[in-house]
Structures are given as structure tokens and as C-alpha cells.
N, C-alpha and C positions, 0 to 999 in steps of 0.2 A: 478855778479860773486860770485860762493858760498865761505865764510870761511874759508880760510886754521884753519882746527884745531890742536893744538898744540900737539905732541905724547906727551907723560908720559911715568912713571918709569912701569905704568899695562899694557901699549901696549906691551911690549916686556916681559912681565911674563905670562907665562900659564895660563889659566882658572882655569884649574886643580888645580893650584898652586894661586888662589886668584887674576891673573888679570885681562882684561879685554877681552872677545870673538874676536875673529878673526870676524867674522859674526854675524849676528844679528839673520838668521833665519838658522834653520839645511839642507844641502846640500846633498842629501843620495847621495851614492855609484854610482846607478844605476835607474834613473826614466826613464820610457816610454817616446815616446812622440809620442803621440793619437792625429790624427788631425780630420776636420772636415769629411773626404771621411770617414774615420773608423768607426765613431761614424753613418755617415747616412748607411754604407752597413752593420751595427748591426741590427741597426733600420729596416731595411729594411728585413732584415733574420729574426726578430720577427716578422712582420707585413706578413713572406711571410705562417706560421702556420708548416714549418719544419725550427729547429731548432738544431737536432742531426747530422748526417753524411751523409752528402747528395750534393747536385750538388756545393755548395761552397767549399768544400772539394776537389771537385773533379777536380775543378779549380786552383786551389789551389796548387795542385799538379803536371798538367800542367804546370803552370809557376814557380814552383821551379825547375822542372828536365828541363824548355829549359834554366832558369838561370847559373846551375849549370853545362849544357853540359851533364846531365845524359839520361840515357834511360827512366828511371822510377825516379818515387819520391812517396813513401809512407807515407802520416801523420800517426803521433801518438800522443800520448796524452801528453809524456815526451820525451827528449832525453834516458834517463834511459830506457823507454819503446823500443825504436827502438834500444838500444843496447843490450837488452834482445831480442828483435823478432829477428834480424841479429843472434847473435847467436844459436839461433833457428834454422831459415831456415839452415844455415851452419851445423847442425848438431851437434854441441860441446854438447858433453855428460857426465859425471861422468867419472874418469882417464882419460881425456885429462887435457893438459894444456893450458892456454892460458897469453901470456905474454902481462904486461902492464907497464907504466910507473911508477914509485912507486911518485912521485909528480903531483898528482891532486884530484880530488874531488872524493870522498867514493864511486858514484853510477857507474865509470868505471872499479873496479876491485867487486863490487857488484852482477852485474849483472854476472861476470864470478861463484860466488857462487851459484847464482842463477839456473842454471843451474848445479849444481852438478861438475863444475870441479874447479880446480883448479887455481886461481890468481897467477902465476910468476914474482915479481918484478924485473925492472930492474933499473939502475941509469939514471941519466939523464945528459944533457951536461951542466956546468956551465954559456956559454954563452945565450943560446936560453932555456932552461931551457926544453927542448922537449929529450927525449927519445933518449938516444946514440946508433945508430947503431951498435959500437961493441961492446957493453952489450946486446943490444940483439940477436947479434950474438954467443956470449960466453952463454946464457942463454939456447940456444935451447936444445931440449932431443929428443927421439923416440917420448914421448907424447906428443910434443908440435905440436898444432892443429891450433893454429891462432896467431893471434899479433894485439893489438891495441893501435898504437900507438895516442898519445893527441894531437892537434894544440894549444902547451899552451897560453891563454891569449889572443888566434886569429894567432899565431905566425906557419905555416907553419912548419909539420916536414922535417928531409931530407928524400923528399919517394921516390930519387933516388938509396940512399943506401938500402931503408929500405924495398923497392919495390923489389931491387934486391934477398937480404937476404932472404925476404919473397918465392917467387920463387925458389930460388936455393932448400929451406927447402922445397916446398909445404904446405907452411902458407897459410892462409885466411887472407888478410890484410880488417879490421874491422878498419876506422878511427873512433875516437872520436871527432867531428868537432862540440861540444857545444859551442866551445867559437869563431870556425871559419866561419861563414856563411856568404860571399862577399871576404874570401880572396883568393888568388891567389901564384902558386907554379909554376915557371916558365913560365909563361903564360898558365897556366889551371886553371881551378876553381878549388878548393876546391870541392869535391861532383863528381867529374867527373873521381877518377882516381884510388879507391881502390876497392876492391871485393864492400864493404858496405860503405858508407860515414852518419854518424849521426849528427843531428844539433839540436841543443835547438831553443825553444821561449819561455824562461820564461822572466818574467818582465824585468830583468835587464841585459836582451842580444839584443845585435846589432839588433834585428828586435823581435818582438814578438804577440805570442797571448795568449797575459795572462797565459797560459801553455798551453804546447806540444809543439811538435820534429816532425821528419822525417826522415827517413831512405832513400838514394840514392842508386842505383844500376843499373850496363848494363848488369848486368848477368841474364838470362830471366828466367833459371833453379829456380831461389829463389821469386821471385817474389809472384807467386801465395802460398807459404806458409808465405810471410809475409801479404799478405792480408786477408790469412785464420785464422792467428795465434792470429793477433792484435783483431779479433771482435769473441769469444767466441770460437775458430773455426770452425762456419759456413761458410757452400758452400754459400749464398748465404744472402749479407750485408739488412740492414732493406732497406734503401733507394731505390734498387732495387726490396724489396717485394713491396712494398708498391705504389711504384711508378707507377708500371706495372697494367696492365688492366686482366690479366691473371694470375692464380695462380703458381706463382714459391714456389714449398719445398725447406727450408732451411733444411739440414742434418747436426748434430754435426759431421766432422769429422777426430776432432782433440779436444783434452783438451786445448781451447787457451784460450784469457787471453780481459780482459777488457780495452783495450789501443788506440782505437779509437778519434781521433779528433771529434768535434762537428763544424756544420756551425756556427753557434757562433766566436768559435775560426778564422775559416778559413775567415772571414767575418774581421776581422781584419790583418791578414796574405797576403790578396791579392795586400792590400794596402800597408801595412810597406814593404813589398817584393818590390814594386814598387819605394820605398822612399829611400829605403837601402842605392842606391849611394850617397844620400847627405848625410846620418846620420855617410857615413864611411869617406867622405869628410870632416866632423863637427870633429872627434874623431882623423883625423890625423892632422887637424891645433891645436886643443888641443896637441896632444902628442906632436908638435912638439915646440913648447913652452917651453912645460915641458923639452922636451930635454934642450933648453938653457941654462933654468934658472936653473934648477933642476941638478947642476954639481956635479960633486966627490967630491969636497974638503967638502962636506957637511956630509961625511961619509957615503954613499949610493953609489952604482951601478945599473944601470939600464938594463932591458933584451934588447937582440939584435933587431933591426931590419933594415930590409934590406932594400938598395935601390930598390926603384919600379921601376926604369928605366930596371932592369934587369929581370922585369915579375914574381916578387914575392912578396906579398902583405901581408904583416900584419893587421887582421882586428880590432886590435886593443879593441877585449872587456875589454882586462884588461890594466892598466897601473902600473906595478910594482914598486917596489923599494926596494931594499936588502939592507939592513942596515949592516954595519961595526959594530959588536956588541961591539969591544975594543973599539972603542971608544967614546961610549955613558956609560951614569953612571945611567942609565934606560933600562928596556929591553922592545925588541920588543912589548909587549903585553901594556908596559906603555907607550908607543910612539904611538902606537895606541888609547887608552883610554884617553891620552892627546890630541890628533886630534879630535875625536871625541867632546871631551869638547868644544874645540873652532868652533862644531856644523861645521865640517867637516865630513863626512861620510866615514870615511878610511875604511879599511877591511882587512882581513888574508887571502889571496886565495892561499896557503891552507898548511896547517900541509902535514907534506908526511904521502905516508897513511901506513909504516910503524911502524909507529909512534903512529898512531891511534889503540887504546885497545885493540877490534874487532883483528883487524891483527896483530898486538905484542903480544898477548894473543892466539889466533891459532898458529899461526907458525913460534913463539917466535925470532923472531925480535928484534934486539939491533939498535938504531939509527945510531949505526956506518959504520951497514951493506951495505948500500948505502950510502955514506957520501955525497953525492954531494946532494942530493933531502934532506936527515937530515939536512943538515945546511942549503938551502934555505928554508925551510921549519921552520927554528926557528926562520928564520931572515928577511922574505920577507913582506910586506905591502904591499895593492893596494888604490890609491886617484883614487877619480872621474874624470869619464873622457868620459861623457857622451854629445851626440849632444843637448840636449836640454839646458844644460849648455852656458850662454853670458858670453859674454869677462870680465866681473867683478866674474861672479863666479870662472872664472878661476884662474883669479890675486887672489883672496881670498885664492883660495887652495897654491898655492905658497907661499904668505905671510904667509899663517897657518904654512905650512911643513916647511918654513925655521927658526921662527921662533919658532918654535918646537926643530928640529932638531937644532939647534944654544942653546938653553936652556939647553939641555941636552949632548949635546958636553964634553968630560970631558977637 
């Protein structure tokens, strides 16, 4: 039987502050987890002497669009990428607008620059932290051309209002589904239910291939310019020259853009896609932990999520925490920097973005303007909450955060 070891006056004192580490070795945010099939269908896409965009890709995207219930499934190279081609094929051009939610990551109101028009923030709901239907109702104009709204965190918008809205307006509902890929909106996937559905694989999301995304779609009209747009826009992809026994010309025609998957990537992709249910399985007996332990009187609130009995699925990439700022005597950014010390892997996901330079500096933005994404946005933290994470790493992040959050309590 091992030692009960005695605590001390360093166990309960911050790192930061000269005590003793929660952990011994650092716990990031978001690690993969690469199993042995991923590592041989690498291996195996080098050994095959095509390694660019080719017949794994194209599998690839097979079984994304019968996962997701979509007609089509387009890789790209980033989420960012397929939310630039979506707006593409759609059309949005200089003096449109395109409304998004003013809390999330820089490359969804990005790409709407991108393209020459115009970012419309809107606020978001204090519970789900996703995009208020009637701020984006109150926001519409003549030039308002599309709406994308976030699944923040993994977290499902309402796209029954927001479907509606969109429609009444003649919007292009453009999902931002980075952080949503396995979750579920009244018993639909995710991917299967707006004009465009976008999904990331970057490292430290629910499934991945080391970088790149994918754009979903049933609408047939758009199709063939997001697969003209994403590879230079030629008529006519390498794989297909090359492949062939007969000379196909490719024709530039269209200015498109370098955003292409590689087999490489999709050679991992085939696999994680296949895994996805136990890695969302893993991330909701985490969160649901976290729920118990992880209670208000700690000075924290946590985002919504819903019962799945009722066909709506949180896929859980992020796992939040919104800090009571009265009543800490520390702020958000040192409660972060203290976790981190006790080699916790915390994270800011994310400042709102009208907060950020870039867009307070164009279109002179005061934090107040949306108050509800301003204040989650000065107050919100996210802890690991990842499947390849065991039952100790978990208890570790708990132990770290309460005893963080207990330190700094005023």
C-alpha cells in the first residue's frame, strides 16, 4: 500500500506564489490522440508515391458528408479556408454585410473582410454564449447578405430561430461549426442543416488532421465553385491530370486560392472521423465531472448544455468557465497564469472580437457595445477537457482550479 503523504502549508499555495505544483508534468489544453491505424494509413499514403490531393481525400469526404447527413463534403486546408470559399461560392462581395457573432475567434469575422464586405456584430446570449436570435434580428439592413452564426465551444446555435430569421430575410445561413463536428441540434447533425456548415481539424479539435477543415453543403448550385475555388481555380484538380491515361487541360478559370487538403492529412482524417464517437463519449464523462465538482459557490459559472435525451448534443471542444470578477482579488489573465504554473494548460477562448485592435480601431467599437460578449470575453477561461486525458489527469485539473480559485477568493 503506497504512503499517505502528509499536505503542507505549499500544497494549498500557488506555484505562482512559491508553492508547491498541482502536477508534476504540464497538461496542455488540447493534445491529439494518434492511434496506431493513423500512423499505418500515413505510412502507407507515403509508401503509396501520391501524397497531395488525391483518392484519400476523396474518401475522406465520402464519409464526412454520410456522417454529417450532407449531400457533399468539401476538404480544405483550414476551417478559415472553407469559410472563405462558402463565401465565395455564395457570392458576398464589397457593400454587403455579413452578420456574425461578436464572441469568437478573429478568422470568422476575418474571412468576411476577406472578401471585401463588411463584419456586423452581434451580441450573444449570456447562457449558451452563441448568437442571440434577436440581435440578429434587430441587426439586419437592405445589405445584409448572410449570417454566420458559431456553435460556440461545440455548443449547438438556436437554428430554429436563426434558420427562420435567416429565411424570412433571404440570408445565406454560413455555420461556423470549428468547434462543432459530432454535435447534434435536435436530432440532426451538425453539417446537415444550413446553406454551408464549416468544421476545423486543427490539433486541438475534436477530431483532426493536423490542419485543415471542410465545408458541407446540399445545395448542388455551389458545389462546383467551391471545388474550383479551393485549387487555384482550375477546371481540372492534379489528381485527376495525373491520374488519367489521357490528356485532360486544366483552364485557370477563376482567381482561386491555394486551400486544398493533402492525402497526408486525409490519411489521418479517415481514421479520427471513425474514432470521433468515443473521443466525444471521453470529453462528456470529463465535462460531466467538471459539472459536479466544478460548482458556483467557487465564483465561476459555467456555459449551458443541454440534455441529450432531447436530440441536441454539445460536442464539447471547449469547456468554459466564467469567472465572478467581484469576487476575486486577481484578474482573469492572473488566474489563468496561475493555472498554467501549476502546469495546467488553461486558455482564453476568446477576447470578443470587438475588443480586439483590428476591429475597435476600423469601426471604433467600445466594449460596451455588446455588453454581454464584452464581459464574457474579460471573464471567460477554458481547462482541458480532452479524451486522451485519464481519470488523474482530470482530478489534477480540478484540484489545480479549486485551489486556485480558493486562493484567490477575496
Amino acid at each position: 500500500m503506497a504512503m499517505l503523504v502528509p499536505r503542507t502549508a505549499l500544497d494549498d499555495l500557488p506555484a505562482i506564489e512559491g508553492g508547491s505544483m498541482t502536477r508534476d508534468s504540464f497538461l496542455p489544453f488540447g493534445a491529439p490522440v494518434i492511434g496506431e491505424e493513423e500512423i499505418e494509413e500515413v505510412v502507407a499514403t507515403l509508401r503509396s508515391g501520391w501524397i497531395g490531393t488525391g483518392p484519400k481525400c476523396w474518401r475522406f469526404e465520402t464519409q464526412i458528408a454520410e456522417y454529417v447527413g450532407a449531400a457533399h463534403a468539401i476538404t480544405a486546408s483550414s476551417c478559415t479556408a472553407a469559410l472563405h470559399l462558402a463565401l465565395i461560392a455564395a457570392g458576398i462581395k464589397p457593400g454587403d454585410e455579413v452578420i456574425v457573432p461578436a464572441m469568437t475567434f478573429a478568422a470568422t469575422a476575418n474571412v468576411v473582410e476577406h472578401v471585401g464586405a463588411t463584419p456586423k456584430f452581434v451580441d450573444v446570449e449570456p447562457d449558451t454564449l452563441n448568437m442571440d436570435p434577436r440581435a440578429l434580428e434587430a441587426a439586419i439592413t437592405p445589405a445584409t447578405r448572410a449570417v454566420i452564426p458559431v456553435h460556440f465551444g461545440g455548443l449547438p446555435v438556436d437554428l430554429d430561430a436563426i434558420s427562420a430569421i435567416a429565411r424570412q430575410h433571404g440570408l445565406l445561413l454560413i455555420e461556423d461549426a470549428a468547434h462543432a463536428i459530432g454535435a447534434e441540434y435536435k436530432g440532426q447533425m451538425i453539417g446537415s442543416i444550413g446553406d454551408f456548415t464549416c468544421f476545423s481539424f486543427y490539433p486541438n479539435k475534436n477530431m483532426t488532421t493536423g490542419e485543415g477543415g471542410a465545408v458541407t453543403t446540399s445545395r448542388e448550385e455551389y458545389v462546383e465553385t467551391l471545388k474550383v475555388m479551393r485549387l487555384h481555380g482550375l477546371s481540372a484538380d492534379a489528381w485527376r491530370r495525373f491520374a488519367s491515361k489521357r490528356l485532360i487541360l486544366s483552364e485557370a478559370i477563376s482567381p482561386g486560392f491555394k486551400y486544398n487538403m493533402t492525402d497526408l492529412q486525409a490519411s489521418l482524417g479517415i481514421h479520427q472521423l471513425r474514432r470521433l464517437p468515443e473521443f466525444l463519449s471521453r470529453r462528456e464523462q470529463i465535462a460531466d465531472y467538471y459539472d459536479e465538482v466544478l460548482t458556483d459557490d467557487l465564483g465561476v459559472r459555467r456555459q449551458y448544455r443541454p440534455n441529450p435525451i432531447h436530440g441536441t448534443r454539445h460536442a464539447l471542444h471547449l469547456y468554459v468557465l466564467m469567472l465572478d470578477l467581484a469576487a476575486f482579488r486577481a484578474s482573469r489573465n492572473e488566474i489563468v497564469e496561475a493555472l498554467l504554473a501549476e502546469n495546467i494548460g488553461a486558455a482564453i477562448h476568446y477576447r470578443a472580437l470587438h475588443s480586439q485592435p483590428f476591429y475597435e480601431r476600423t469601426y471604433g467599437y467600445e466594449l460596451s457595445d455588446f455588453p454581454v460578449a464584452g464581459q464574457v470575453g474579460e471573464s471567460i477561461l477554458t481547462i482541458p477537457c480532452s479524451p486522451g486525458m485519464s481519470d488523474d489527469d482530470t482530478d489534477s485539473v480540478v484540484r489545480g482550479v479549486k485551489k486556485i480559485l480558493n486562493y484567490y477568493r477575496k
